[in-house]
N, C-alpha and C positions, 0 to 999 in steps of 0.2 A: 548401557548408558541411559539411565534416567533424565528424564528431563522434566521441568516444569515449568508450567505456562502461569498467563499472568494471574488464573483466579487460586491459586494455589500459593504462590508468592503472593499473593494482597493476605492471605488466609494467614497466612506466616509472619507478616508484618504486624498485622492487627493483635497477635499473642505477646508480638517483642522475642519472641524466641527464636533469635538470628541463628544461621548455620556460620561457622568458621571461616567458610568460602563462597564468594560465588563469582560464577563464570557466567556473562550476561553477552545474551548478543539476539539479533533478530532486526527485523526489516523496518521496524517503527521506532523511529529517532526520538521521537516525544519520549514513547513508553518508556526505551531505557533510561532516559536522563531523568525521568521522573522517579523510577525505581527506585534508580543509583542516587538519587537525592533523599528519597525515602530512609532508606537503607542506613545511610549517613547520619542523618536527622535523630535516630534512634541513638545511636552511638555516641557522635560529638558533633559541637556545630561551625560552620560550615571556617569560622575564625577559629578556631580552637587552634593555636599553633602547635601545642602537645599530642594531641591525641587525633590529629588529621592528618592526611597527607595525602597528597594527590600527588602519580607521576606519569608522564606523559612516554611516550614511545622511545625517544631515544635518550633515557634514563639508564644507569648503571643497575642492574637486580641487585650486585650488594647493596648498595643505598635503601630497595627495595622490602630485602632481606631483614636489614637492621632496625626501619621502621616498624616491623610485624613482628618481630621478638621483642623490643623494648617495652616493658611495662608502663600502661596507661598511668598518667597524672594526677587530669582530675575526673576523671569515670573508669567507671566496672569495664569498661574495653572502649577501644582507638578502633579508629577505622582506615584504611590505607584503599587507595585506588589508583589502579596501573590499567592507563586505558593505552586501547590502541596498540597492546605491545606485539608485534610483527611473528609470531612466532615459527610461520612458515619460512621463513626469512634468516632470521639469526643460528648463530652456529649450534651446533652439538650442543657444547658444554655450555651455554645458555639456557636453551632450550631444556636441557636436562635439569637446569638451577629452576625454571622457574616451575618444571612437574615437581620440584622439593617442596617450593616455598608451595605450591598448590596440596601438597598433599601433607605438611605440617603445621594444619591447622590448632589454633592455641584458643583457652578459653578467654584470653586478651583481649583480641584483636580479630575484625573483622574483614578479611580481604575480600576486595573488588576486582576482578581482570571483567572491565568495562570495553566491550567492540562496540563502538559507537558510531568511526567513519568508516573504520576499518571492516570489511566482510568476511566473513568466516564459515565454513561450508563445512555445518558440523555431521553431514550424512558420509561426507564422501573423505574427508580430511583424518589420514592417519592419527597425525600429531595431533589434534584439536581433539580425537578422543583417546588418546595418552592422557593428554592433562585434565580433560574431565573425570576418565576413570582415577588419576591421583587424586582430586578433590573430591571427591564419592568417597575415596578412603578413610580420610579424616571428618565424615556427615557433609562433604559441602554442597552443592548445590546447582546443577547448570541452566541456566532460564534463557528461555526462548520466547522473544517479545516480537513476535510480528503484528501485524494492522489486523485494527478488531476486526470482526464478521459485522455486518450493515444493521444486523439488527442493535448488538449492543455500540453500535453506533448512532443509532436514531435513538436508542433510552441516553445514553451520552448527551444528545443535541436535546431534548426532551426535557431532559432533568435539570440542564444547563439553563436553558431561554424560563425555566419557574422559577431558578435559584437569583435570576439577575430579575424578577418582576414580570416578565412576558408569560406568552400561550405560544409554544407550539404545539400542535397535534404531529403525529405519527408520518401522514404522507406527505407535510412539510419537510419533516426532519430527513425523510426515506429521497424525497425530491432534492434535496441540498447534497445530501452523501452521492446521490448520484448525478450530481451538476459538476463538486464541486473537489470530487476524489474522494480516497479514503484515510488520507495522510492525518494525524489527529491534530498537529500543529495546525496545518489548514484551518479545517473543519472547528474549530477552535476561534480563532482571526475572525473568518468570518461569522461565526456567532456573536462573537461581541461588538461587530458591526451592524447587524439586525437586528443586534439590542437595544442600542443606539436609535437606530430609526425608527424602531414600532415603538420607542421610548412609552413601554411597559403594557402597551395593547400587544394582539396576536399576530404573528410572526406568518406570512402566508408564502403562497406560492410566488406570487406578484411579487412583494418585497424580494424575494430572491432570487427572480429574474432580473428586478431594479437593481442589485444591492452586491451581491455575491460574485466572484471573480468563479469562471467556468476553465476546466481543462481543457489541453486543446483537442480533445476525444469528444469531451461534449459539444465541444463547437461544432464539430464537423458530424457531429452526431446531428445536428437541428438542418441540415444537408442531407442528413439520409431520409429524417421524419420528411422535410418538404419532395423529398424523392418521392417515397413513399405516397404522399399527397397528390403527386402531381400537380404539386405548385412549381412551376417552369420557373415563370419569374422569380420568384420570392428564392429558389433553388441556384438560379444562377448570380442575384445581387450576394447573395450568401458566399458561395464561391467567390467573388468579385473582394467580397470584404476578408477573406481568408488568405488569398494573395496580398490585399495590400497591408496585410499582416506581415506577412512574408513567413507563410506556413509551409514548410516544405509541400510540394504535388504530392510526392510520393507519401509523404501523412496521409495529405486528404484522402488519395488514395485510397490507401492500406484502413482508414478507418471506416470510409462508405463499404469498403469489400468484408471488412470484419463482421456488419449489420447483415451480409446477406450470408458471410458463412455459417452466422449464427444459425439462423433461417435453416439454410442447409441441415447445419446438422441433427436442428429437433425436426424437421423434417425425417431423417434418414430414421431417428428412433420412433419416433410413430410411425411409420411405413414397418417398424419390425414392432411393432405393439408393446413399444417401451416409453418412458414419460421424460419430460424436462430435471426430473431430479437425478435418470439414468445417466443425461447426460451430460450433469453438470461433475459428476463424478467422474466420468469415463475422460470427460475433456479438458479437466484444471478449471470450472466457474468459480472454486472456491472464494466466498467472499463476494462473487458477481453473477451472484445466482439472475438479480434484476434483466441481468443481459439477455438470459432464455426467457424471460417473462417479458419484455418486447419483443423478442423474435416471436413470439405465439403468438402476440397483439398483430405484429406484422404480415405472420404467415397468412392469414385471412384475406391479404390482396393477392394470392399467390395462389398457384397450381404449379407443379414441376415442372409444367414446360417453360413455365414465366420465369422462374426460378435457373433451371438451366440455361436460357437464354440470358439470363441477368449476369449471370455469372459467364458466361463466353465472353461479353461484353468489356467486363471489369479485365479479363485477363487480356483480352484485345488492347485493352486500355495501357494495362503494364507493358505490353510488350511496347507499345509508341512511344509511353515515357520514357524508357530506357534507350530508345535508339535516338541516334547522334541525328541534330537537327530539328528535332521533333519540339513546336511548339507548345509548350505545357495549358497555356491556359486553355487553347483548342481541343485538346485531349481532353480534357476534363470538362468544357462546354459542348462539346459532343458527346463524351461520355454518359453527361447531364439528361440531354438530351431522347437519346437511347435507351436510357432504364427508365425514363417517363414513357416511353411509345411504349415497351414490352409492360408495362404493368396495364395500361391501356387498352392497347391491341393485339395483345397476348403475341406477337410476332416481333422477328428484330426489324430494324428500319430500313436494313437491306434486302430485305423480302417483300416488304412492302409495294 
């Protein structure tokens, strides 16, 4: 099963020389609809009552069928788009109708099978590659659109804030991606809210601390940095304001513990004379390589004993949150607490 990603599909677009089929799915909600709009655009527009057709999931496939054989109106091909349709789901002889209409493709008409809400697990899904190998028969197509890499996300944010009039530089655009996700609908919003503001000056860090809405990973992230710091205060109003968010503990948690398994594990690979790129590979960074490039920033207050100690801590930590009784905000104000003394006195506060 071939598969093509999106610089390959932009490549194909830009010639007009559509394939018969395609089968679209991947993790970035933007990308596909954007595609699936592309795609369209070429074909007929988006009123064309003749040569469009959109159907949704619980659509008959003949209906489906007869749209994609019927000869286009008024252009050289129609375009049809069947999103969302369940195919793990529906029967046999469904499922077998829609590997037909996938794999008898016409110089007509252009088919869409659009996964947009619906997810589709094209590694491990028998059926999902049945019907891609049918539309491979007839030239079609199967694109996989997941969430850019950070870098063609900062030329994204980059090329965006010059198109609307502004200056971003690089570790603006790299500082936003990593404030504010990697979703491109996001990243998107808030661009043209910073556009807004620096109304056509440069676009900084500052504005985007002012300006830009944060994950709640980053939030809890500015909780690890004042850890880190051994800002106590500033670390605990932090926490203070993340409760009265009503952030689950066990987030805050699980995301302060994620900064030091970072730590850990390029830790473990430099101890065997291996680098942060070994280990972005070996551990899924893909995309969040940034993540081992502050754990290196980090590792510098750190010795493995500080480290090991940190980490007894956090799991000390889990084990209270979980037990019946146990006051959350205490757990995690002790907790707080604790990871400042060990970065400090390289000891835990019970040795003390």
């Amino acid at each position: 099963m071939a598969v093509i990603y999106e610089e390959a599909l932009k490549s194909r677009i830009k010639t007009g020389k559509l394939a018969p089929v395609y089968i679209i799915s991947g993790d970035d909600g933007y990308l596909k609809k954007m595609y699936v709009d592309k795609i369209r655009g070429i074909t007929a527009g988006e009123d064309d009552v003749f040569d469009y057709h959109r159907f949704d999931e619980s659509c008959d496939l003949q209906e489906v069928y007869d749209a994609v054989t019927q000869l286009p109106v008024t252009a050289d091909r129609k375009c049809v788009i069947l999103r969302d349709y369940d195919f793990e789901k529906c029967s046999k002889s469904d499922f077998d109708r829609l590997c037909l209409l996938a794999g008898e493709g016409t110089d007509t008409c252009v088919l869409i099978l659009w996964y947009d809400s619906l997810e589709v697990d094209i590694k491990k899904s028998s059926k999902y590659k049945k019907l891609a190998a049918a539309a491979e028969k007839c030239g079609g197509g199967t694109v996989l659109l997941n969430h850019r890499r950070a870098p063609e996300l900062v030329k994204m944010l980059t090329d965006g804030a010059a198109k609307r009039g502004c200056r971003m530089d690089s570790s603006a655009a790299r500082y936003l991606v990593e404030t504010a996700g990697d979703d491109i609908n996001v990243l998107a919003n808030e661009l043209e809210k910073l556009c807004c503001y620096a109304s056509g000056g440069e676009i900084t860090k500052s504005h985007i601390d002012l300006v830009s809405v944060r994950t709640v990973e980053e939030s809890v992230y500015n909780l690890s940095k004042q850890i880190f710091a051994r800002q106590a205060g500033d670390a605990l109003r932090t926490l203070d304001e993340l409760l009265y968010m009503q952030i689950d503990p066990m987030t805050v948690l699980y995301t302060v513990s994620s900064s030091y398994v970072d730590m850990y594990r390029l830790c473990a690979f430099k101890k065997s004379r291996l680098g942060a790129k070994d280990a972005a590979e070996v551990f899924g960074y893909k995309n969040k390589e940034f993540l081992l490039e502050r754990a290196g920033q980090n590792l510098s207050k750190f010795n493995f004993s500080k480290l090991s100690l940190s980490l007894e801590a956090l799991v000390d930590a889990d084990r209270r949150l979980k037990s019946k009784g146990a006051d959350e905000r205490t757990v995690l104000e002790q907790l707080i607490v604790r990871l400042i003394y060990i970065i400090a006195k390289g000891e835990a506060v019970d040795k003390a």
